[in-house]
Wavefront OBJ file of the C-alpha trace (Angstrom):
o trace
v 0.000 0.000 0.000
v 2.804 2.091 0.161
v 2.885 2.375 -3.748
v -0.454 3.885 -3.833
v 0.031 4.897 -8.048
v 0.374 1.615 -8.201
v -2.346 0.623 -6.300
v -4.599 2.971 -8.148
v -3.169 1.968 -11.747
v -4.070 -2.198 -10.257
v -7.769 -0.738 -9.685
v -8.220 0.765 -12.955
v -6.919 -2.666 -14.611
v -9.423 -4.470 -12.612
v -12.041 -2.353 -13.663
v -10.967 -2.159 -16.875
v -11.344 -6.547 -17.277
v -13.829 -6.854 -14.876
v -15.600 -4.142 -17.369
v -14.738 -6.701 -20.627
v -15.649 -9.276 -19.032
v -19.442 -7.735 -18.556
v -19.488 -6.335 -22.151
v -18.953 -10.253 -23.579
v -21.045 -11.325 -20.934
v -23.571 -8.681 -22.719
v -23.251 -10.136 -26.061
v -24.793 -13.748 -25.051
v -28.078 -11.732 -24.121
v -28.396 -9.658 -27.227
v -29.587 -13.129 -28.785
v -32.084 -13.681 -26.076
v -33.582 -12.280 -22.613
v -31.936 -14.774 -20.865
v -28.506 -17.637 -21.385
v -29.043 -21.044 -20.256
v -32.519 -20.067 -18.131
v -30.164 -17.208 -16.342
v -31.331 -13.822 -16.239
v -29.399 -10.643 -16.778
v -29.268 -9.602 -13.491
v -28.412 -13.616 -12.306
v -25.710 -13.966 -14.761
v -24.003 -10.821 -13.349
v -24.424 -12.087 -9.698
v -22.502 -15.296 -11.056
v -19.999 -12.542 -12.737
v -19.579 -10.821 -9.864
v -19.195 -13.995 -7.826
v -16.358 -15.334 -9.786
v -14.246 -11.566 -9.432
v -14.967 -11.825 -5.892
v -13.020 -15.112 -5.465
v -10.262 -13.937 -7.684
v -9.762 -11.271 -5.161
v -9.547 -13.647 -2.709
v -7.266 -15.521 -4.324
v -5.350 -13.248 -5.495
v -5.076 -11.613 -2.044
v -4.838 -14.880 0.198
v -4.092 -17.753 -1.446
v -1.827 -16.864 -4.262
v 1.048 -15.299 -2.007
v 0.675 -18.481 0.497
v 0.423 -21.166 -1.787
v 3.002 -19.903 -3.721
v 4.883 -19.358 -0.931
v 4.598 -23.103 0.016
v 6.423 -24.509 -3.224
v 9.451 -21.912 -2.496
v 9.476 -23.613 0.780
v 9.653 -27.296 -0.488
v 12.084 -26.168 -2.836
v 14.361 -24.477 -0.801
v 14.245 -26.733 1.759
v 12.593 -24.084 4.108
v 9.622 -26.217 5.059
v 11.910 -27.907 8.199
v 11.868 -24.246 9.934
v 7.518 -24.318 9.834
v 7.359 -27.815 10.261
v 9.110 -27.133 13.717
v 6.900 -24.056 14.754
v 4.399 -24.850 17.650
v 1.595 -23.746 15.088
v -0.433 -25.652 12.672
v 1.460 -26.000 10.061
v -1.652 -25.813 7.232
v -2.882 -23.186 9.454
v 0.566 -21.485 9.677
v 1.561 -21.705 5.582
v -2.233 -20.714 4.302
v -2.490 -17.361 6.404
v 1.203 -15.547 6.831
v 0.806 -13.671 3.955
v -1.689 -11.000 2.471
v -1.047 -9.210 -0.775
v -2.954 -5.924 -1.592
v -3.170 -6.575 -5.139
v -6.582 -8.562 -4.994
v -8.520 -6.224 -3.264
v -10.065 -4.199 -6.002
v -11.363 -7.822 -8.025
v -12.874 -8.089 -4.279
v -13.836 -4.894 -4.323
v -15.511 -4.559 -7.692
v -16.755 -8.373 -7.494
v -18.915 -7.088 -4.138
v -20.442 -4.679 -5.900
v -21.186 -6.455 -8.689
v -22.916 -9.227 -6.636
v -24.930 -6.324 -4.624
v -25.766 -4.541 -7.876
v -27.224 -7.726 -9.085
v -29.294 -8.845 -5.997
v -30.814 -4.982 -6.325
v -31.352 -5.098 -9.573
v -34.202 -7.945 -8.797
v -34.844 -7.442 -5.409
v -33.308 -10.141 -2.636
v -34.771 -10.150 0.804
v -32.452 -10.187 4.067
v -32.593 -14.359 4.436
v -31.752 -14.681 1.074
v -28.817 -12.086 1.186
v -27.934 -14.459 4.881
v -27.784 -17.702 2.754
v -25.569 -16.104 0.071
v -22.595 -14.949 3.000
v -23.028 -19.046 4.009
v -22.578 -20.093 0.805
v -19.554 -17.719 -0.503
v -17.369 -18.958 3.060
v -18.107 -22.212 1.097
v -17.094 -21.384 -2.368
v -13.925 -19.486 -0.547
v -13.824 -23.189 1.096
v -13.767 -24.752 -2.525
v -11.424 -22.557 -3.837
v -8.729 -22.716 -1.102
v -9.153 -26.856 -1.094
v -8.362 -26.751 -4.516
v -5.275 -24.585 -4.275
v -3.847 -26.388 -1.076
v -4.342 -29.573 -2.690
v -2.568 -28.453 -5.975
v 0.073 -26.698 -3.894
v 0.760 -29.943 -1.873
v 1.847 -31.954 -4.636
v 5.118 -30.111 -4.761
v 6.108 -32.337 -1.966
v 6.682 -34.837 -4.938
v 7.120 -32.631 -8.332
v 8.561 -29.760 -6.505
v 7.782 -27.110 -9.580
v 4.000 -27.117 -10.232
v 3.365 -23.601 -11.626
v 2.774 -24.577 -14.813
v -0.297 -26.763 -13.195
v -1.328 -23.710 -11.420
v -2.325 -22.041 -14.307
v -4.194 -25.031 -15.764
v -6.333 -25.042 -12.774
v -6.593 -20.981 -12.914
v -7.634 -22.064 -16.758
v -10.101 -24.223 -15.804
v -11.823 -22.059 -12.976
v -12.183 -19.366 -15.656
v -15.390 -21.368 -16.771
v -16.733 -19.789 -13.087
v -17.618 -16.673 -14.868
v -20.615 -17.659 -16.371
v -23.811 -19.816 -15.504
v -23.386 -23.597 -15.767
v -26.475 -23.872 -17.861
v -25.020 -21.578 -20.517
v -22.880 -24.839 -21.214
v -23.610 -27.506 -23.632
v -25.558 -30.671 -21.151
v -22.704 -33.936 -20.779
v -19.110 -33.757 -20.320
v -18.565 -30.013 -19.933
v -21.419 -29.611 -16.807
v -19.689 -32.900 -15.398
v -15.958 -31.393 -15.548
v -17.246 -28.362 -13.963
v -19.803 -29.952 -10.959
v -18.100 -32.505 -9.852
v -14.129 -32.781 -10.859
v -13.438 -29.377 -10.799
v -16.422 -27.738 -8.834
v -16.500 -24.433 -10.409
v -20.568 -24.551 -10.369
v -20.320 -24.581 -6.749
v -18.352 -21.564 -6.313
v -20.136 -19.327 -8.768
v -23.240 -20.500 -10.216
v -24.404 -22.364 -6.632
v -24.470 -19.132 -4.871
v -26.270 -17.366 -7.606
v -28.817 -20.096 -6.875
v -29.070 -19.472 -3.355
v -29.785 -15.991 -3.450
v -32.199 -16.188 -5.922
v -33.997 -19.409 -4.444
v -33.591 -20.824 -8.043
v -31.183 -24.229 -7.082
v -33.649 -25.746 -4.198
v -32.819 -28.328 -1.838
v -29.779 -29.685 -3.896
v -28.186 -26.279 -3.596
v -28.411 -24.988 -0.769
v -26.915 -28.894 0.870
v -24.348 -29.320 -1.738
v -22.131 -26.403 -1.350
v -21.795 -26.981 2.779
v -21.300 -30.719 2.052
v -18.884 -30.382 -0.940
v -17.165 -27.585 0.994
v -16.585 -29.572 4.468
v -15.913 -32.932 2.425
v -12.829 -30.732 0.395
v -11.755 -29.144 3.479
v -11.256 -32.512 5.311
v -9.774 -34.137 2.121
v -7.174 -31.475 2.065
v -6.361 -31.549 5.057
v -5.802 -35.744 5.443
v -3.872 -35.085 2.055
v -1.452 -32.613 3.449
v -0.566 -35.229 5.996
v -0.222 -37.689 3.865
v 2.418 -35.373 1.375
v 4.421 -34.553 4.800
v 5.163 -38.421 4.821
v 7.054 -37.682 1.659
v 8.756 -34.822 2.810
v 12.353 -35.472 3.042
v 13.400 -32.270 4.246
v 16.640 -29.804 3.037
v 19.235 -32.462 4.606
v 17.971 -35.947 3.653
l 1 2 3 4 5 6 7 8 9 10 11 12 13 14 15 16 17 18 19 20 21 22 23 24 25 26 27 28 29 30 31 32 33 34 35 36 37 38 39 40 41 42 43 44 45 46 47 48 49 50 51 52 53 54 55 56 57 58 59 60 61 62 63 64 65 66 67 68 69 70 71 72 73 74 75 76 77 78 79 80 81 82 83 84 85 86 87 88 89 90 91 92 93 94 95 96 97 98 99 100 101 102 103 104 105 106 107 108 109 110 111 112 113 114 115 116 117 118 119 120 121 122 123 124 125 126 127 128 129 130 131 132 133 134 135 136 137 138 139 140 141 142 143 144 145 146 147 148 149 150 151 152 153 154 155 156 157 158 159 160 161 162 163 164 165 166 167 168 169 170 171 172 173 174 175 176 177 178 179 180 181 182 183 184 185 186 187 188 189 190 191 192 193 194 195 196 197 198 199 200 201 202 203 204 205 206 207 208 209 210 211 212 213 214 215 216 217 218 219 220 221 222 223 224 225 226 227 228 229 230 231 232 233 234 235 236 237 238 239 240 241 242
């Protein structure tokens, strides 16, 4: 923050794709009120949704995670491993990078201008914060999990940016995709739905039962996996002198 041009210059970038992004978003509708059953207004909440968590991500997880495969690398992971912290606990949360707050910033707003737009009441705006600590929840399973395989192929970036690839389908509604594989990929391998479209769902009371029970469960079930996975790389770990 002490570079507050560049700061400023990071916000008008971020406004500046975020702003793209909603202009091709725009072009799906000018065929059509609505794309895949979505609404204008919904497919901007799911928009806005998917900025959010690159914010996050950007401001959280990114300069941790990263952080993680230096430490494997380097040989660095004996110092945390011998902290009287969590470790997981210690290596997701020691860093916080400024850069991802405006895609935060402007993803928030986004989502807000959306629920307006149709008119949300105050349980359905309560179910939406439940299920975004879940998609946050999806998202950082996914990145530990990737990030923990270094423990074995020590330089992963390049699979990084296959799974940033992939969780670029998050920025529009999984029913604007074709029924079959592509739904399947993004449900249930890679659960992209569940971070974007799921809450979009929610706060519109659109998804039902399925919804509002499959984030939580997918979210917990991740969390847990992660975790027991973590453990299971540190079994593998053979440290800077062995």
């Amino acid at each position: 923050m002490e570079y507050r041009t560049n700061f400023a210059l990071a916000l008008l970038s971020s406004a500046l794709n975020l702003s793209a992004s909603v202009f091709t978003l725009r072009l799906f509708f000018d065929h059509g009120s609505t794309l895949g059953g979505w609404t204008w207004p919904e497919a901007l909440v799911v928009m806005g949704m998917f900025t959010l968590l690159s914010g996050v991500s950007s401001t959280i997880l990114q300069p941790n995670l990263n952080r993680l495969v230096d430490h494997v690398r380097q040989g660095t992971l004996d110092f945390v491993l011998l902290k009287p912290v969590d470790s997981q606990f210690w290596l997701s949360t020691r860093r916080v990078s400024p850069w991802g707050l405006p895609d935060a910033t402007l993803g928030l707003s986004l989502v807000t201008y959306g629920a307006l737009s149709v008119g949300v009441d105050a349980e359905s705006l309560a179910a939406l914060g439940l299920s975004l600590l879940c998609s946050v929840a999806i998202l950082y399973s996914l990145w530990f999990a990737m990030a923990t395989t270094t423990v074995w192929f020590v330089q992963i970036y390049n699979v990084t940016e296959v799974l940033r690839a992939m969780l670029d389908a998050g920025r529009f509604p999984i029913d604007a995709f074709p029924p079959g594989a592509y739904r399947f990929v993004f449900t249930f391998v890679v659960p992209v739905a569940f971070m974007t479209s799921v809450p979009a769902q929610v706060l519109f009371d659109r998804g039902g039962l399925q919804a509002s029970i499959g984030a939580p469960i997918i979210a917990v079930a991740l969390l847990l996996g992660t975790r027991w996975f973590f453990r299971f790389a540190l079994r593998y770990y053979t440290s800077a002198s062995s």
